[in-house]
MARFI-267420 format. One record per residue (C-alpha): residue in three letters; x, y, z. Coordinates in pm, whole numbers, plus 32768, in hexadecimal, padded with zeros to 4 digits. Layout:
! residues N
   res     xx     yy     zz
   ALA      X      Y      Z
...
! end
This chain:
! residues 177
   res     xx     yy     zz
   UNK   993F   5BAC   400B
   UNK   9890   5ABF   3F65
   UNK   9919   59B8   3E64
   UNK   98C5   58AB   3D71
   UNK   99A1   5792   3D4B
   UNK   9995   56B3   3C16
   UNK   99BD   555A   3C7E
   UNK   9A32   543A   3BBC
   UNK   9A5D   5312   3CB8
   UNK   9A73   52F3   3E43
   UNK   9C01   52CF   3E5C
   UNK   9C42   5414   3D87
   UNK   9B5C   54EF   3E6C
   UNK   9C45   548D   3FB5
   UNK   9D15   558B   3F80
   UNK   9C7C   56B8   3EBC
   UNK   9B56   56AD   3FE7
   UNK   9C8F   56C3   40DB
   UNK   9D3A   57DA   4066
   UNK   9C1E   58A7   3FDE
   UNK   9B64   58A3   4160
   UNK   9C99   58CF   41F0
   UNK   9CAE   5A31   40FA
   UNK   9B47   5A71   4174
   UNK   9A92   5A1E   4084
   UNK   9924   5984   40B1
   UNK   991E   586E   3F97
   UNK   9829   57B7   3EF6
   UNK   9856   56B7   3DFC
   UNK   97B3   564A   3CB5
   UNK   97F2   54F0   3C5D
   UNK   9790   5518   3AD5
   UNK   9844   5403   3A0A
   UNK   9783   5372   38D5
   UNK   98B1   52FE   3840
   UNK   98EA   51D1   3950
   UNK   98AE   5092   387D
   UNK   97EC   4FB9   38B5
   UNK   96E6   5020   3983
   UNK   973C   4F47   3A92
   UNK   988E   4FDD   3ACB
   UNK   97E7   5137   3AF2
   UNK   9719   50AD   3BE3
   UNK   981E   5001   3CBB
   UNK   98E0   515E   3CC1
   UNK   97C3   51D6   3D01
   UNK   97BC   5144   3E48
   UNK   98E1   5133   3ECF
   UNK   98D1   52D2   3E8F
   UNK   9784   52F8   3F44
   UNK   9848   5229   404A
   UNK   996F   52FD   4059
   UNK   9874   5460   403D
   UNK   97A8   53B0   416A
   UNK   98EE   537B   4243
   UNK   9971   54E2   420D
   UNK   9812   5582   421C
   UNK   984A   55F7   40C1
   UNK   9706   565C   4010
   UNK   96BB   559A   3ECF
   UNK   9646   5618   3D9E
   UNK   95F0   54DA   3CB1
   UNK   9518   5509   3B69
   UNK   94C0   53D0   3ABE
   UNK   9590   52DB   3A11
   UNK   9571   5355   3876
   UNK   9657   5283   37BE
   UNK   95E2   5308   3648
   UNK   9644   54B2   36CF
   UNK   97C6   5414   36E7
   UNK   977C   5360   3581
   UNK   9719   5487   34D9
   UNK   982B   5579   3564
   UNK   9926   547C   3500
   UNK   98C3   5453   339B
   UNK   998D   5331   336D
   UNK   9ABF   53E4   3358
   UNK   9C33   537D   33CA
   UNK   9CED   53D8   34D2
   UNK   9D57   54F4   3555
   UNK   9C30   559D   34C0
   UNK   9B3E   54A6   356A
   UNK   9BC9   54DF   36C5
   UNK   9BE2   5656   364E
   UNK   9A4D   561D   35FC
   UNK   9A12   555F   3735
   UNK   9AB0   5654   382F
   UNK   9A0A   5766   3772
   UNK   98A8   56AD   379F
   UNK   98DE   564D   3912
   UNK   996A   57AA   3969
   UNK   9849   5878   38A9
   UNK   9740   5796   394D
   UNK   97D4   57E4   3ACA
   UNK   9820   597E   3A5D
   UNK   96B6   5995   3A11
   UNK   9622   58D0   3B3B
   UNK   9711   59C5   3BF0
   UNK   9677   5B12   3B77
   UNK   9500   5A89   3B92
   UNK   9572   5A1D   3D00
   UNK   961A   5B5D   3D52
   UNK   9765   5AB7   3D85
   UNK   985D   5BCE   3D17
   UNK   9985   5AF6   3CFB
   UNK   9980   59AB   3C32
   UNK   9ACA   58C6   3C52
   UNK   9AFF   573F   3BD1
   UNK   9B84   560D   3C7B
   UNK   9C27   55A0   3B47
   UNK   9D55   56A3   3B80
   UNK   9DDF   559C   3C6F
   UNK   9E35   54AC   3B87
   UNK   9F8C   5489   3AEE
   UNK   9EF9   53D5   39E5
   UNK   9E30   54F7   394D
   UNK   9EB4   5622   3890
   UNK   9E3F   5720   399A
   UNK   9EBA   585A   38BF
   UNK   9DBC   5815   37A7
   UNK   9CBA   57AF   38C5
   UNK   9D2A   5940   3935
   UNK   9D00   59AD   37F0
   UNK   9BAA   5923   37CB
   UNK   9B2E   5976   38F6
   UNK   9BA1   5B01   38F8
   UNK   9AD6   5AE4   377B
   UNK   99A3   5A69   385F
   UNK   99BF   5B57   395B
   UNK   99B5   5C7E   388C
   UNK   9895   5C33   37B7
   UNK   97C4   5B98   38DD
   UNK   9858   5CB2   39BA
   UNK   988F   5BD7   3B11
   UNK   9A21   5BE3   3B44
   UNK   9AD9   5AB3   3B38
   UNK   9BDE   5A62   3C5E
   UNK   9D1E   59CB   3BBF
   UNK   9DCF   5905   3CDA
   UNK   9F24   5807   3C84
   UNK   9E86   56E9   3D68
   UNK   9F7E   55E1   3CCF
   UNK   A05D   5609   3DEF
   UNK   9F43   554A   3ED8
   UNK   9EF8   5447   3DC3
   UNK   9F9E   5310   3E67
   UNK   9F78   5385   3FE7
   UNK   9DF1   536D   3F8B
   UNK   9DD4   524C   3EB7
   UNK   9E9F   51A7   3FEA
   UNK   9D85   5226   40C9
   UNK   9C85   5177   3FD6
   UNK   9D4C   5058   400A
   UNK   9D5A   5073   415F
   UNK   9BF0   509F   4185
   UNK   9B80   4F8D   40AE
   UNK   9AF9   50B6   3FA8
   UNK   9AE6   5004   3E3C
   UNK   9BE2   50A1   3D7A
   UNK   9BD9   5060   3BF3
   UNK   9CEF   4FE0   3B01
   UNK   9C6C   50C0   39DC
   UNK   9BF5   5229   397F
   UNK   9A6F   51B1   3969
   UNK   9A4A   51A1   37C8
   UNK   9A1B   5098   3721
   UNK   9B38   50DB   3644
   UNK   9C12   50E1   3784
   UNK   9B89   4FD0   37EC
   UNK   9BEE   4F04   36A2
   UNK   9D7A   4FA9   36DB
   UNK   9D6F   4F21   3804
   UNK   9D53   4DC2   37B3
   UNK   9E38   4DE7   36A7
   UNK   9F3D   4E41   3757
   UNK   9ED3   4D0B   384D
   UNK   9F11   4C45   3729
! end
């Protein structure tokens, strides 16, 4: 069956693309990510995905780079709304590629990653799936979050040190300091 997979960076596909092909799935991903600041970030994660997709003959689904969609869905608001707003935005962008694409399944990368809040990423997504009417695949990946990013290592993959936003991006070098 065929399946959409949201993808936020190269390291956090690893594993989702294992597991899901190994259930017998046929994926696809959609790299959609306007929040990555700055631009230049996007575009290096850009590349090291396309170089991971090419490697694993993983077909890529990339629509351009629209910093100001991720702006307006945030609203300027605090966190956890604005992750709440960002997963929402991300997650509703790949749900409707999936229906006009005839994917019937629609799943997200981002439920690898210890540091999100995967049960309100659930949430969200089951509210997306219903009123888009594509069903979302809720998968626990966190279990293969290190083995992968230790692949990405391994393979010289870029892995980043933040969540993309600029607003993670400023925590980040706080906490440096």
């Amino acid at each position: 069956m065929k399946l959409l997979l949201h993808t936020c960076c190269a390291p956090c596909v690893i594993y989702p693309l294992e597991v899901l092909r190994q259930d017998g799935f046929e994926v696809e991903a959609y790299f959609y990510n306007p929040n990555i600041y700055p631009e230049e970030e996007f575009l290096r994660r850009k590349s090291a995905f396309l170089t991971l997709a090419n490697s694993h003959k993983l077909t890529a689904h990339i629509p351009a780079y629209n910093e100001s969609e991720y702006n307006n869905a945030i609203a300027s608001r605090e966190r956890p709304q604005r992750c709440c707003d960002c997963w929402r935005l991300r997650l509703l962008k790949t749900a409707e590629f999936a229906r006009v694409n005839n994917f019937p399944l629609f799943t997200t990368a981002l439920l690898v990653s210890p540091y999100q809040d995967i049960e309100s990423i659930k949430s969200i997504a089951d509210k997306i799936a219903k009123d888009i009417k594509v069903e979302f695949l809720f998968r626990d990946f966190r279990c293969g979050f290190r083995q992968a990013h230790n692949k990405a290592r391994a393979q010289g993959i870029y892995a980043q040190k933040y969540c993309g936003c600029k607003y993670s991006l400023d925590e980040s070098m706080m906490s440096k300091k």
